[in-house]
N, C-alpha and C positions, 0 to 999 in steps of 0.2 A: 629737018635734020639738025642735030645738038654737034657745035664743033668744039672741040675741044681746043686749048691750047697746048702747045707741045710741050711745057713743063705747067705742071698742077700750082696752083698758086697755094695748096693744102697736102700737105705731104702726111699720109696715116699708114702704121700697118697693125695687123693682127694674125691670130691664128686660127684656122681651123684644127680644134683641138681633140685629140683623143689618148683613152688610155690604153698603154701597152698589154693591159693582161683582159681587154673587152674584146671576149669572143663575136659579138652583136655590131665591133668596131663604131658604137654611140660617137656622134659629135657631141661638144661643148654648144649651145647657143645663149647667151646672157637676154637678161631680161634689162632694157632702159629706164626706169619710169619719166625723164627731163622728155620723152620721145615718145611713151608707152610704146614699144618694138621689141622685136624679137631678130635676132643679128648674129652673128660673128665676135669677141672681144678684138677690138681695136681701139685705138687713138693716134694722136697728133704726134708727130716726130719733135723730137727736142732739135735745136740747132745743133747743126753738127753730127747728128746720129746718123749711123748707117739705118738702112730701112729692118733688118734683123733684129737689131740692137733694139727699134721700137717696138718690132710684135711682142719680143719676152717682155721688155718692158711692164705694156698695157697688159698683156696677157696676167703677169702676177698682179699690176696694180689691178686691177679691176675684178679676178677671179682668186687671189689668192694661190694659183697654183703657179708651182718649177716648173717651167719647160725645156725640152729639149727640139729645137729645131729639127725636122727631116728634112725638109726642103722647099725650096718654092712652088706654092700653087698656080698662084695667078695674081692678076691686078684686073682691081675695075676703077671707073674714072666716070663723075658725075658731076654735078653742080649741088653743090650744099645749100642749106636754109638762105643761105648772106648774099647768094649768086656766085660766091667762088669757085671756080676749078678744084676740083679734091682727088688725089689719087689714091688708093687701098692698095697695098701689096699683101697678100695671103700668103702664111705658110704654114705647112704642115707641121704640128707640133703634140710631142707625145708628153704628157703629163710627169714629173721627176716625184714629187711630192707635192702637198698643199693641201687645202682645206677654204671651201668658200665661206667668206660673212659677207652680209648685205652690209654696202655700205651708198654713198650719195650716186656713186655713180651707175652700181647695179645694183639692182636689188633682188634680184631673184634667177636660177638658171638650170636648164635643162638637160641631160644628157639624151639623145636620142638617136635613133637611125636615121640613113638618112631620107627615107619616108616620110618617117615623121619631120625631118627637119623641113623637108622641100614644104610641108605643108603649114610650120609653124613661120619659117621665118618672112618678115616683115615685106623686104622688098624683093622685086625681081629679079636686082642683076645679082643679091647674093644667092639665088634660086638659080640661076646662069650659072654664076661659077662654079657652085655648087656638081650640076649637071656636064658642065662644058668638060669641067675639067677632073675630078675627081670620079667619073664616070670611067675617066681613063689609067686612073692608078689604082692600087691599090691602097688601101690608108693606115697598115701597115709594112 
């Protein structure tokens, strides 16, 4: 049994991302190469940031696209490479504008259903979250 601490000692959010005029409602999944994986866009919270404030963040650093928040998905909670506590908070976010370039931290990313996603992405619990909870909304 993995216990967790009650507060994450690694605070990250991100988006499960889509665009507003995709009839097929495609997710975003970025490609890693520092991990070789296939994921959600996320990262590290700044001091002081609210957890929202981090998904748009990471979401344009990383993919180059505007977001507009819908709402909260979900949070998972793991142990990182280092053994730290890490928390994810997910949130639904529809694309405003942007355009992706490879840069160090992604380099490559997919729009897909979410078939395809449950099939491409890397780990489990974002295959969970995926399931748990966007099985129960709609995404847009």
């Amino acid at each position: 049994m993995t216990v967790h601490p009650k507060r994450a000692e690694v605070r990250a959010a991100g988006g499960i991302v889509v665009r507003a005029d995709d009839p097929d409602a495609r997710l975003l999944l970025v490609h890693r190469p520092d991990y070789d994986d296939w994921t959600f866009p996320k990262g590290k919270s700044d001091p002081g940031e609210r957890w929202r404030e981090t998904a748009i963040r990471e979401v344009l650093e990383e993919t180059g696209f505007a977001c507009t928040v819908e709402r909260k998905v979900g949070a998972v909670r793991y142990f990182d490479r280092r053994g730290r506590s890490k928390e994810v908070r997910y949130f639904l976010m529809v694309v405003d504008e942007g355009s992706f370039e490879p840069n160090d931290e992604v380099d490559g990313i997919q729009w897909c259903t979410v078939d395809e996603a449950l099939m491409m992405l890397s780990y489990q619990r974002d295959r969970d979250l995926l399931v748990d909870r966007l099985a129960r909304v709609q995404l847009h």
